[in-house]
N, C-alpha and C positions, 0 to 999 in steps of 0.2 A: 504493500500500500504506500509504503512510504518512498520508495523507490519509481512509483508512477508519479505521484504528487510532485517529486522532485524532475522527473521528467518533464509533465506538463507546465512545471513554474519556466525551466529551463526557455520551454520552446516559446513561453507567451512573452517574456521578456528580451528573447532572443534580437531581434533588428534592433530595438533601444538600444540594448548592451552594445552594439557593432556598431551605432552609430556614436555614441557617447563616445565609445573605445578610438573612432578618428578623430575625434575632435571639431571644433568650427573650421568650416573651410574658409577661412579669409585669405585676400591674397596677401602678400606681404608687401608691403612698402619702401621701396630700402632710399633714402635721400645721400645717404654716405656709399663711398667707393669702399671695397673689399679692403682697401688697401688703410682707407680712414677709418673704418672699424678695427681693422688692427692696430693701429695707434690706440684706439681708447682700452683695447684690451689692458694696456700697463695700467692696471686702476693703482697701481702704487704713483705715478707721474702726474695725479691728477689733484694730489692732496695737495691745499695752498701748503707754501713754504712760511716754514715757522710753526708749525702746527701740529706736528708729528709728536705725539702717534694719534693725535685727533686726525680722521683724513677727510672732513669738512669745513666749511667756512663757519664763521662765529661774527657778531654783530660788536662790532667796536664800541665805545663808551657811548657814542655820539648818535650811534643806531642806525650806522653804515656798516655797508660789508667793502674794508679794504682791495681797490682793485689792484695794488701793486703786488699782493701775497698771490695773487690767483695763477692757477696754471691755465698754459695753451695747448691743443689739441687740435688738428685736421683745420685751421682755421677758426676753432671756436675758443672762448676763454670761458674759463668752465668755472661751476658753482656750484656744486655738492653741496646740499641742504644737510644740516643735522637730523636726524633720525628723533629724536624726541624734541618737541619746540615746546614751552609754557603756553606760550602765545603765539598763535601767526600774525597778527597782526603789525607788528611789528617787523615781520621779516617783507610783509607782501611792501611795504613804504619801502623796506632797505634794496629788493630787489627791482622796484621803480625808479629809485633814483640812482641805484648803479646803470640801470641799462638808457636813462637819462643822460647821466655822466658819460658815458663811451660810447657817442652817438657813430654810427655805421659799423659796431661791432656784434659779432653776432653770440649771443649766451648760449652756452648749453648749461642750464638747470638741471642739476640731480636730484629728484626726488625717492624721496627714502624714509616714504610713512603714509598711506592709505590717505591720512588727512593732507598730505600736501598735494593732492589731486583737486582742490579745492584752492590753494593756491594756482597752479598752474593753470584754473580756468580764469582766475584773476587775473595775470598777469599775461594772458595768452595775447591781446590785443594790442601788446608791446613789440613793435617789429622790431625784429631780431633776434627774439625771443624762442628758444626752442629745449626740447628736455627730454632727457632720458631716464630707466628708469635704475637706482644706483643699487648697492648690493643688499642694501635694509631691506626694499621694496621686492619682497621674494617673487623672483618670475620662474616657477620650477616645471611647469606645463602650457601647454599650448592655450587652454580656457585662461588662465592668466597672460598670458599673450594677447587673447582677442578683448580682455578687460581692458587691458590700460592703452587698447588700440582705439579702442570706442571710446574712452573715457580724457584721453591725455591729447590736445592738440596738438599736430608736431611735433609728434614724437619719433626721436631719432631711431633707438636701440632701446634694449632692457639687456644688463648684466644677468647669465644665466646661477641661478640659483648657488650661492656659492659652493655650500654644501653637498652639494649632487657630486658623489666622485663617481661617476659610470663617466668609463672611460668614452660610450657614446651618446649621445640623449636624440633619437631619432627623432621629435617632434621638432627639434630648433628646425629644420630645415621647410617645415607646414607653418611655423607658426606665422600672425600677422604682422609682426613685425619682426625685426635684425637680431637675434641672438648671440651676444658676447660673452664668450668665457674669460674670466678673470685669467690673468697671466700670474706663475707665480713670482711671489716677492712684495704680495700686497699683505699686508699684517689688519685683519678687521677684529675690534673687539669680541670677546669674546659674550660678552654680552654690557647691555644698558641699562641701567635703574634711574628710577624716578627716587629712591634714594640717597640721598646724599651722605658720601662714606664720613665726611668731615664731620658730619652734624652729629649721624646715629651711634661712629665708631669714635671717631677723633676724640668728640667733644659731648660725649652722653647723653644725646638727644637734646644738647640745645645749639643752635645758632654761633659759632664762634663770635666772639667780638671784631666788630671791622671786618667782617667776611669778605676776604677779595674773589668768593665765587672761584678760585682756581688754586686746585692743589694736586700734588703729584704723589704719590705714597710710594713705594718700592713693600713688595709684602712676598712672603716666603711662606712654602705648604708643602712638605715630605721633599726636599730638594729641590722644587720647582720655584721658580723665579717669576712674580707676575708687577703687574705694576697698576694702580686705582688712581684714576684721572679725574677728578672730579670738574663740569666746568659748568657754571648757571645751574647749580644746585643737581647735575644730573651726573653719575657717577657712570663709568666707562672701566670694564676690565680687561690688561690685553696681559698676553703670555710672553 
């Protein structure tokens, strides 16, 4: 009995399952040459300078994002968003008036968080304006592909899934947009908290005095060597 049941489920869900199993067919878009997608592969080349081992932009005292720290790619000067913001508001003004400031230059914006899909409809009407998706913004399958095809204006590429170690991933080649695999020698956190290490560990749950928001820790665990980044109260662990 149970072995019919199991039959007949088979055969009724059968064409879903084969179509699910291909995925959206969209075509893919490619605006970069084979050859400029390989440049962006070095996602280690992309971090502003001065920043390391942050490999995003940070909003200066004044509530600009410094365009002299920024890296260039393929013609574009590029802008990797932080992965956790407080606020967007504040970044959507700092990315208007960079792309203000550097008139006939063209941005590639990294977005690297579900909610900066909301920014990049903001700032879409910004010529020159364009964005890919960074290694936060996990693109592990092809449905995620056809999300942030329909969702992201000009959208250049998505970094594929950092974590994906199969040495093939047969969808990048269907999906709707550019699939980049991270080249190595890029060091990404190993993860982000909305914790802050200075507050909960440093200083026992309360606020240091004069908190300059930025601190560096060196910490040690069975031999291992890691390092806690703390910056705008959002704490970063890298190996």
């Amino acid at each position: 009995l149970y072995a019919r049941l199991d039959e007949a489920f088979s055969a009724s869900v059968a064409d879903r399952a084969e179509r699910i199993g291909r995925g959206p067919e969209a075509p893919a878009r490619h605006v970069l040459t084979p050859s400029e997608l390989a440049a962006f592969a070095d996602r280690a080349s992309l971090s502003p300078r001065g920043r390391k081992p942050l490999p995003f932009v940070r909003l200066e005292a004044d509530g600009s994002i410094d365009a002299g720290h920024l890296a260039s790619c393929a013609g574009f000067t590029v802008v990797p968003l932080p992965p956790i913001m407080l606020d967007t508001r504040p970044w959507v003004t700092a990315l208007e008036r960079l792309a203000v400031g550097l008139p006939g230059a063209r941005l590639a914006v990294g977005l690297a968080n579900l909610s900066h899909l909301a920014i990049a409809q903001q700032i879409a009407p910004i010529g020159g304006v364009q964005f890919f998706a960074d290694v936060h913004l996990y693109t592990a399958n092809r449905w995620t592909a056809a999300f942030l095809f329909e969702r992201v204006p000009r959208l250049l590429f998505a970094y594929r899934w950092i974590e994906d170690e199969r040495t093939e991933a047969g969808w990048q080649s269907t999906a709707a947009v550019p699939i980049v695999t991270v080249a190595p020698g890029f060091h990404a956190p190993l993860f982000a908290s909305r914790g802050c290490f200075a507050k909960h560990v440093l200083n026992r749950g309360a606020c240091p005095a004069g908190c300059p928001r930025d601190f560096r820790v060196d910490l040690r665990q069975g031999g291992r060597r890691f390092q806690a980044v703390v910056e705008d109260c959002v704490t970063y662990l890298f190996a």
